[in-house]
Structures are given as structure tokens and as C-alpha cells.
MILO-41478 format. One record per residue (C-alpha): x, y, z. Coordinates in steps of 0.02 Angstrom, whole numbers, m for minus. Each point is the difference from the previous one (the first is absolute). Example, Ala and Ser with C-alpha at 12.3 -4.5 7.8 and 13.67 -1.06 7.14 Angstrom:
+--------+--------+--------+
|   east |  north |     up |
+--------+--------+--------+
|    615 |   m225 |    390 |
|     69 |    172 |    m33 |
+--------+--------+--------+
//
This chain:
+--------+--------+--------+
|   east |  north |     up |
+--------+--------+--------+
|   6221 |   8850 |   1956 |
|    175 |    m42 |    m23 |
|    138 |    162 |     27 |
|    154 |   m103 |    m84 |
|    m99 |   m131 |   m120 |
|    164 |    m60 |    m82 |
|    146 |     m6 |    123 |
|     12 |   m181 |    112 |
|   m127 |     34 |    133 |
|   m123 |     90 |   m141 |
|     m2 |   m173 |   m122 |
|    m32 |   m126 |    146 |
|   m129 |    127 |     71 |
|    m79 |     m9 |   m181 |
|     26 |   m209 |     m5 |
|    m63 |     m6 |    198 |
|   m173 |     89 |    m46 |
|    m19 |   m115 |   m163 |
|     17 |   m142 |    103 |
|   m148 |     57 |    137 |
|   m123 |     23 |   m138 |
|    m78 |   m162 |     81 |
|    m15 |     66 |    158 |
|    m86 |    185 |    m65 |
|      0 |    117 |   m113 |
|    152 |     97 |      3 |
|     12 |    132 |   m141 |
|    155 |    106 |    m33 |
|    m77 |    206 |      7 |
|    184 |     64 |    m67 |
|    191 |    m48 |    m55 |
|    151 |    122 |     45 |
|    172 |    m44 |    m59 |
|    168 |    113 |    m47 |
|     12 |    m13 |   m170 |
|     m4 |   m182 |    m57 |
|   m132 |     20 |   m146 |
|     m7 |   m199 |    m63 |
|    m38 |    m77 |    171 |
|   m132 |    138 |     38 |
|    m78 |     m5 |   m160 |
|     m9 |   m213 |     34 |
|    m64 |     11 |    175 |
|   m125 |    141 |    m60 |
|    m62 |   m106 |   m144 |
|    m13 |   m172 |    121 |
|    m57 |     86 |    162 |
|   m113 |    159 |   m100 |
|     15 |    139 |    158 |
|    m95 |    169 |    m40 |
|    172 |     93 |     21 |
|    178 |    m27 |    m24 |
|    145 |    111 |     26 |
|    156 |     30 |    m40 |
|    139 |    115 |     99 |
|     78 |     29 |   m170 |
|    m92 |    134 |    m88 |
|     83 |    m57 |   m192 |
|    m58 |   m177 |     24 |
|   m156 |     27 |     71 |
|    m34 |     85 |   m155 |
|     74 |   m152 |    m92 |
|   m144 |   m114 |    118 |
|   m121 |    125 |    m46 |
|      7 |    m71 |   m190 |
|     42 |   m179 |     21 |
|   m179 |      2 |    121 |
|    m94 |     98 |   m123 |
|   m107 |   m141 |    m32 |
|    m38 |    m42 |    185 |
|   m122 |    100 |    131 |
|    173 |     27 |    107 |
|     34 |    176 |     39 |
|    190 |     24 |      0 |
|     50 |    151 |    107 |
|    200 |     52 |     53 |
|    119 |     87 |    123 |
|    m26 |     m2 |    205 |
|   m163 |    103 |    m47 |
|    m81 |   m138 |    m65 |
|     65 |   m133 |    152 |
|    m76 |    132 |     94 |
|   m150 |     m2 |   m117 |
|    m24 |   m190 |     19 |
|     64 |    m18 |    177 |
|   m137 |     91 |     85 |
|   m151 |    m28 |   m121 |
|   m162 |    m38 |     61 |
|    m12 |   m168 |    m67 |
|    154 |    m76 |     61 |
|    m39 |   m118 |    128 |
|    192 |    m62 |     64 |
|    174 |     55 |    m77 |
|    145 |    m86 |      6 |
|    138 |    110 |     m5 |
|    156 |    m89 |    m78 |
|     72 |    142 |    m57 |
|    200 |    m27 |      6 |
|    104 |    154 |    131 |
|    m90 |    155 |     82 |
|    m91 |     51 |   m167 |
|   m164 |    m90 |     95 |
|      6 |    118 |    127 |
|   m133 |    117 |    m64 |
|   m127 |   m113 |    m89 |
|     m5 |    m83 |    147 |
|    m46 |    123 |    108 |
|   m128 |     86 |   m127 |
|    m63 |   m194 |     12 |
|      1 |     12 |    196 |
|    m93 |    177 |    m14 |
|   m116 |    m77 |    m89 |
|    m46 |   m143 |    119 |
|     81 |   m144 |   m116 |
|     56 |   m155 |     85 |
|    191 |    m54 |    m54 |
|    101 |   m144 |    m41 |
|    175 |     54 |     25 |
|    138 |    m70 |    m74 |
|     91 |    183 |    m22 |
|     98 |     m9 |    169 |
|     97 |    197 |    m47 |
|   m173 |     60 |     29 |
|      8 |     m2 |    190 |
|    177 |      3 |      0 |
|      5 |    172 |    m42 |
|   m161 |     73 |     49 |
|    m72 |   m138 |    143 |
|    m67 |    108 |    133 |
|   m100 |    107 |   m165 |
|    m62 |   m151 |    m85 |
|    m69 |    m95 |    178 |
|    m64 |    163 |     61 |
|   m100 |      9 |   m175 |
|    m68 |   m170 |      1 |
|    m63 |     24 |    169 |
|    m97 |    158 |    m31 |
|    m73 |    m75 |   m145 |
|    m44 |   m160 |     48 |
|    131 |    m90 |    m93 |
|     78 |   m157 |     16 |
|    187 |    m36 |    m40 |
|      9 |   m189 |    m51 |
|    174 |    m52 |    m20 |
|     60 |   m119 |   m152 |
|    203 |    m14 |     49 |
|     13 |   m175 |     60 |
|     92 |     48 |    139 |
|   m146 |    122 |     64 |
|   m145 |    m99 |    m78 |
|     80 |   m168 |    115 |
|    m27 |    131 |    171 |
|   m151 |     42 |    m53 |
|    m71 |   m167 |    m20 |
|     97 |    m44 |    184 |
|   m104 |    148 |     75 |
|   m177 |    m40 |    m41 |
|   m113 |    m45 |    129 |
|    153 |     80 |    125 |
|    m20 |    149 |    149 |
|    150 |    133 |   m116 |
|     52 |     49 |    194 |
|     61 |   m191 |     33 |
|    136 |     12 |   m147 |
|    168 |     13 |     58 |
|     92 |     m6 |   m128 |
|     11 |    m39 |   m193 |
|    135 |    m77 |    m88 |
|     31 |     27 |   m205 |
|     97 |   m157 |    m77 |
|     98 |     24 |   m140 |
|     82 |   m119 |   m122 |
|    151 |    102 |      0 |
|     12 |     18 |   m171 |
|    116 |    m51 |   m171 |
|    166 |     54 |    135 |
|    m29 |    m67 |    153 |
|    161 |    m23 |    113 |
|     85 |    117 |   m136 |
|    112 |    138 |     61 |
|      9 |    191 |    m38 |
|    152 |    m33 |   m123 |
|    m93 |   m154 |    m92 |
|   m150 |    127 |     m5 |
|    125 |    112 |   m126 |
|     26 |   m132 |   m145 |
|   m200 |    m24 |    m10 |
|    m98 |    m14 |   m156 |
|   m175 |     78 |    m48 |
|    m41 |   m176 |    m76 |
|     79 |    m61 |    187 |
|   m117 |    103 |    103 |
|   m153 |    m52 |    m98 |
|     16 |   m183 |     35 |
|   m101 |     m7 |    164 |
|     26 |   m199 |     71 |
|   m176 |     m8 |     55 |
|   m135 |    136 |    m72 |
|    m23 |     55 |   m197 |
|    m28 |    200 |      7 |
|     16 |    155 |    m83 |
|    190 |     89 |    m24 |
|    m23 |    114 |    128 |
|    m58 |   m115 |    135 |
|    117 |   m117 |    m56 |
|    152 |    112 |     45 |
|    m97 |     64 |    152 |
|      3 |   m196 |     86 |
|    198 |     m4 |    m74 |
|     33 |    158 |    104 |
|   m105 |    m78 |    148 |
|    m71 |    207 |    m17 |
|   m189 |    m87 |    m26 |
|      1 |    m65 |    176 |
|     42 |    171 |     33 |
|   m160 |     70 |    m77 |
|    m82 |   m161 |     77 |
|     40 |     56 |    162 |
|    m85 |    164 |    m28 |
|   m148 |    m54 |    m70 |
|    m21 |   m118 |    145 |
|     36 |    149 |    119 |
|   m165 |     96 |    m97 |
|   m102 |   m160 |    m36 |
|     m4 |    m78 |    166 |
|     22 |    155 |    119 |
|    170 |    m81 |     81 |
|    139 |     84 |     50 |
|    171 |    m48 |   m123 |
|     77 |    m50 |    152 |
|   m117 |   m136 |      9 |
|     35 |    m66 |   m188 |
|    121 |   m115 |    m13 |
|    103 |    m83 |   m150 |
|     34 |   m175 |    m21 |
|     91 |    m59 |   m176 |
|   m128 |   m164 |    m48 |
|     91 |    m79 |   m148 |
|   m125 |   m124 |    m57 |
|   m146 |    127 |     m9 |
|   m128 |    m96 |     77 |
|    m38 |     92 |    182 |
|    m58 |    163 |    m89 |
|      1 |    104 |    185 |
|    m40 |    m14 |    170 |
|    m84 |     83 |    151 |
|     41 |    m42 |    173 |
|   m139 |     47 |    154 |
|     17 |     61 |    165 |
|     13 |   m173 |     57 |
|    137 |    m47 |   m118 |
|    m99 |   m107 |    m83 |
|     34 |     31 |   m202 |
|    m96 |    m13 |   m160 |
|     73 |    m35 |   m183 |
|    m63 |     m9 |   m169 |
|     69 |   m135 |   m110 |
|    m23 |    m43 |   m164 |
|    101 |    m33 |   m160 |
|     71 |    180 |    m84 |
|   m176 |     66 |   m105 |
|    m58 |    169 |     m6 |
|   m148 |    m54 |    m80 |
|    m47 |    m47 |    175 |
|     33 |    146 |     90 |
|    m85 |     74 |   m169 |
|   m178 |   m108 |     24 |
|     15 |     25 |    181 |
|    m29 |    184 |     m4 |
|   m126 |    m10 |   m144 |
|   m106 |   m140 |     82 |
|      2 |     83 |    175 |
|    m36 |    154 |    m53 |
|   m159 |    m66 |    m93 |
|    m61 |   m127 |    103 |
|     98 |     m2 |    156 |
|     77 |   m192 |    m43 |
|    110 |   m108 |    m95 |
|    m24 |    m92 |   m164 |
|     74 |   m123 |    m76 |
|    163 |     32 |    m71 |
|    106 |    m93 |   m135 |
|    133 |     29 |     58 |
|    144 |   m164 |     55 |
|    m51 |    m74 |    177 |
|    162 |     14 |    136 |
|     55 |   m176 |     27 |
|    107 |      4 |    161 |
|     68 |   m149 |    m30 |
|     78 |     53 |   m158 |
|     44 |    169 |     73 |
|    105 |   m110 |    157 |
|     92 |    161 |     43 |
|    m53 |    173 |     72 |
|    152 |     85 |     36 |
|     47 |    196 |     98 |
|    118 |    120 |     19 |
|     49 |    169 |     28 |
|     38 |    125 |   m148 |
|    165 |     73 |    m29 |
|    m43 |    165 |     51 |
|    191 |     67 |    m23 |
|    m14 |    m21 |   m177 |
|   m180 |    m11 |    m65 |
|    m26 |    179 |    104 |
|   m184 |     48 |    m72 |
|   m112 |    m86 |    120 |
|     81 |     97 |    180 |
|    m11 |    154 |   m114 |
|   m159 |    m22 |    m34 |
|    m34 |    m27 |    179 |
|     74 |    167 |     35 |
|    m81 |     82 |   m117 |
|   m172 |    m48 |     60 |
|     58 |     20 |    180 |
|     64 |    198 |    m36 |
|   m162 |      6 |   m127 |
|    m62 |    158 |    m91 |
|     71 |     30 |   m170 |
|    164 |   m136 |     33 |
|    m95 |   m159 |    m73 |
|    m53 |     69 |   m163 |
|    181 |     66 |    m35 |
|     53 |   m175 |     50 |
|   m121 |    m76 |   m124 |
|     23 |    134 |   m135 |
|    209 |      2 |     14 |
|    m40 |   m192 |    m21 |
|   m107 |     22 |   m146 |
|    126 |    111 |    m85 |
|    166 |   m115 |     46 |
|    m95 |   m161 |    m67 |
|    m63 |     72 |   m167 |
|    183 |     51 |     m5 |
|     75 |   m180 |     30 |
|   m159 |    m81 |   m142 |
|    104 |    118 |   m121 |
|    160 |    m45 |     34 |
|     48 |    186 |     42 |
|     68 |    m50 |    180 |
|     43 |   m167 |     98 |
|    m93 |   m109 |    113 |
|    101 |     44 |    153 |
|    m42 |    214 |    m24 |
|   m175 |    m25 |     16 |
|     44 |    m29 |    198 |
|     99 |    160 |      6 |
|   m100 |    102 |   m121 |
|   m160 |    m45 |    119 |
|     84 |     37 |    167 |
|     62 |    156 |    m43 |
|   m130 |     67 |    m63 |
|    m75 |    m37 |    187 |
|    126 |     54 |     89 |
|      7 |    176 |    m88 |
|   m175 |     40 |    m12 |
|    m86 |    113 |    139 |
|   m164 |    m83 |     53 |
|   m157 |     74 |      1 |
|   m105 |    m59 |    154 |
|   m177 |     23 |    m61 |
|      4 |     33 |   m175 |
|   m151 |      7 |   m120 |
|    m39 |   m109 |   m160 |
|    119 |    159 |   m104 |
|    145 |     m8 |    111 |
|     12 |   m182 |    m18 |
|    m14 |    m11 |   m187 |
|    107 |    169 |    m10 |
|    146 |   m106 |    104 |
|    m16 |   m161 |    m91 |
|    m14 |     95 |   m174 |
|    174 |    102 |     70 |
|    101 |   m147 |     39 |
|    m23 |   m109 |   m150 |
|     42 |    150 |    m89 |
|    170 |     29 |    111 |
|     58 |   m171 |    m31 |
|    m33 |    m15 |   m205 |
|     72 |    137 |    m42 |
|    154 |    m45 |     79 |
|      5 |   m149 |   m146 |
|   m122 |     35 |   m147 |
+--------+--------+--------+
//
């Protein structure tokens, strides 16, 4: 089952299992997308699921007819990723669901003793200690699809989790590396999408310009791998190649290298969850040679703000990270429609951190109540 069939991640997923039909029979139970009806309907038609849904109730209606001559049953709204999410015959989800709107088909999926592929990191940004604690009680197991935490992952196989010292998160930096808060005002939507390294959705796109996803990187680390942030470290990796590494108690360190795929990280998740190995891959083979240069550095933390905020956030806990996310969520859908600049999303995100009174140990409602709050605080301030 794929939860986000048609964004980035969703389309290689689909592509990824294609490709392992040699290896086993993989069969896609169910679809879930937002409201792009053409794509749906094609992967529906190519990869014949019993279920696909659609968040928007109007188009699912509009599937409905275009499938009337197929067995699919077409279902809509975040009753029927609900629905799909924790049905009996779902084997493994991948939830690729874009900002915190994963949060509860996930857990229903958790409830329900489904294994995930995650590639929606505002999931345990907002609600980590509630969505580990689930997967835990239910037998679950969390398999992570970011390259970043998919690279650790692979590091720590085979490893004693009380020997890791310390992890460090590379990023490429993004479109404005070595930019400055004043060159941050004169940027572009089309400028923020035009990531040097990685092809992704909008959203993630301006998340790696704002350096804010190795924010939420650093807190799903923190719930992933059960390690303090303290111990998470950032390192700006311009070529892309070292995906992450973990350094052990006797400073020995591990990386994960390869050339920028998510199919990879994809396959890797899918094959060890089935099998407990690798399979071939097509994707390009890292030729050193060629690559000559693997270069580090520290970020600019004065002016790309989001990943020490994040690490605050996490560190003071409760309810704090999902405002984070959700004032982040609000202030980038802002920027995509040109109703504010690049450089507000920074203030618009810290404020809303700075103002908000924390709940320590909130439950499932007061962290969809606070997130739901502050997006609605910030766009109404400019729609």
C-alpha cells in the first residue's frame, strides 16, 4: 500500500516495486493521493490495487466514474486513508504522505500491527514519543526511507545500539548555500525549487532551501534511533554522496555512500522488510574516481536558523515540535503562492515557537489541536 501514490517518493515507490517483480511477487493492496485524478486513475489501471483513495471528496467522485469499468474501489477523505491504512489485508504501507496530515493513518496503521516505510518525516516530528510508543505495543516496525535515516540504518545493522556515540546528518546545503539573510529576501519560488543535487516535491524542495528538513531530520533521528539531539550532528555534504554517518564508542565511524537515488533507500526498505536482504538495483554504480572530491563543512547556523530550532524544540519536547512543523507547513504553502517572501518563512516559524506555551505530555488531540491552531494564526494574517 502506498499513502501518497503520486507525489516524488509515491511514483519511484510505484517504479521500485515494478522493477522487483523478478525477485517476488509484489502486488499493490491500495493507492492514496490528494487529489490528482489522471495519475491515480494511470497507476490504478497499470498497477490494478483493490482500493484507491482520494483526500478530495469532489474528485474521488470524479475517480469513481473514470474506474467504473475496473474492480478498483475508489473511496475519499482521511476516513477512507483510515479505511485503507489499517485493513486487514495490507501487508506494509509506505506512508509518503507530504506534512503532518500522515499522522493519523499512520498510527491507525501502527494500531493495527502494520509494518512502515516512512518517508513522512512530520509524522514523528510532531507526535514522536506517540507514534514509537504505538509501534512498540503493537509490534510494529518503523523502517525509514529518508536517505539520510535509511544511510544510519544500513550503518547500524549487525551493531550493539549502546556502542553509538554519535550520528551525524549531511546535508547538501541546498539551492543558497553561503547566501546571507539579506540575499535570502530577493529569492524566487522558481529559485528555491532548484535543489543542486536531489529532484523532489515543492515542499521538500523549500524545506532543504531553508536547511528546516535537517531540522525535522534531526528529530526523526532523535525518535528513530533512541539518541539524544545532542548527539546529532550536522555536516553540509555538497556533492551528496556520504548520505550520513554514525560514529561508536571507540570513535571508529560508519558512512553510507552512494550516488543521490531514493529509489535505493526506496528498495532498501521494501526488500528488507520482505526478505531481510538486498537486491539488485538499477540504479548508477558510485565511481570514486569520477567523484575525486568529498568535501565538509559546517552550516551557517546564523542565517539558515531551522536546524538549532529544531534541536530545541525536540530538546524542550511536548507540543513545541509539531507547532514548529505546522508554523512551517503554513509559512511554506504561503511562500509556493507567492503571498509572502522567502526570508518570512524564518520569522513566521520562530515566532510562532517562541510564543507558544508547551504542553509537556500532550495526547494525539492536543497535538493536532496546536498544529491545526497555528497554521490557522499565520494564514489568516495573509489570505
Amino acid at each position: 500500500m502506498i499513502l501518497g501514490s503520486t507525489g516524488s517518493i509515491g511514483t519511484q515507490s510505484l517504479e521500485v516495486i515494478q522493477e522487483l517483480q523478478e525477485f517476488g511477487d509484489y502486488k499493490v493492496f491500495a493507492l492514496c493521493a490528494n487529489n490528482n485524478i489522471d495519475l491515480i486513475e494511470n497507476q490504478a489501471r497499470r498497477f490494478k490495487p483493490e482500493f484507491c483513495v482520494l483526500y478530495a471528496e469532489n474528485q474521488a467522485r470524479d475517480l469513481e466514474i473514470k474506474l467504473k469499468d475496473t474492480s478498483v474501489k475508489v473511496l475519499s477523505g482521511i476516513d477512507g486513508i483510515n479505511f485503507i491504512a489499517a485493513h486487514e489485508r495490507a501487508d506494509y504501507i509506505i506512508n509518503a504522505l507530504m506534512g503532518q496530515i500522515g499522522l493519523l493513518p499512520m498510527l491507525n496503521a501502527l494500531r493495527a500491527g502494520k509494518n512502515i516505510g516512512l518517508a513522512n518525516k512530520e509524522t514523528l516530528v510532531a507526535a514522536g514519543d506517540i507514534v514509537m510508543r504505538t509501534a512498540r505495543e503493537n509490534n510494529a516496525s518503523i523502517l525509514p526511507i529518508d536517505s539520510e535515516h535509511c544511510a544510519i540504518w544500513q550503518c547500524i545493522q549487525g551493531e550493539n545500539l549502546n556502542e553509538v556515540e554519535k550520528l551525524i546528518l549531511t546535508a547538501s546545503g541546498g539551492p543558497f548555500y553561503g547566501k546571507s539573510r539579506e540575499d535570502l529576501k530577493r529569492v524566487t519560488v522558481a529559485d528555491a525549487l532548484k535543489h543542486p543535487t536531489w529532484s523532489m516535491g515543492k515542499k521538500i524542495s523549500v524545506d532543504s532551501a531553508t536547511m528546516m528538513n535537517k531540522g525535522l531530520e534531526l528529530i526523526e533521528a532523535r525518535w528513530l534511533f533512541n539518541i539524544a539531539p545532542d548527539n546529532i550532528n550536522i555536516l553540509i555534504h555538497r556533492e551528496s554522496i556520504v548520505h550520513s554517518l554514525v560514529q561508536f564508542i571507540d570513535k571508529s565511524v560508519k558512512a553510507q555512500m552512494s550516488l543521490p537515488n531514493m529509489k535505493m533507500c526506496i528498495q532498501y526498505a521494501i526488500t528488507f522488510y520482505n526478505k531481510n536482504k538486498r537486491e539488485k538495483c538499477k540504479a548508477e554504480e558510485l565511481d570514486l574516481l569520477r567523484v575525486k572530491n568529498l568535501s565538509f563543512a559546517e552550516p551557517d547556523d546564523k542565517t539558515f536558523i531551522f536546524p538549532e530550532l529544531a534541536r530545541f524544540a525536540i530538546k524542550e519536547s511536548g507540543t513545541l515540535p509539531a507547532v514548529m512543523n505546522a508554523a512551517n507547513e503554513a509559512a511554506v504553502d504561503l511562500f509556493l503562492r507567492e503571498k509572502i517572501k522567502f526570508s518570512d518563512i524564518f520569522d513566521l516559524v520562530e515566532q510562532a515557537v517562541n510564543r507558544h506555551k508547551n504542553i509537556k505530555k500532550p495526547d494525539i488531540d492536543d497535538i493536532i489541536n496546536c498544529s491545526e491552531e497555528t497554521i490557522n494564526r499565520i494564514k489568516r494574517h495573509f489570505i
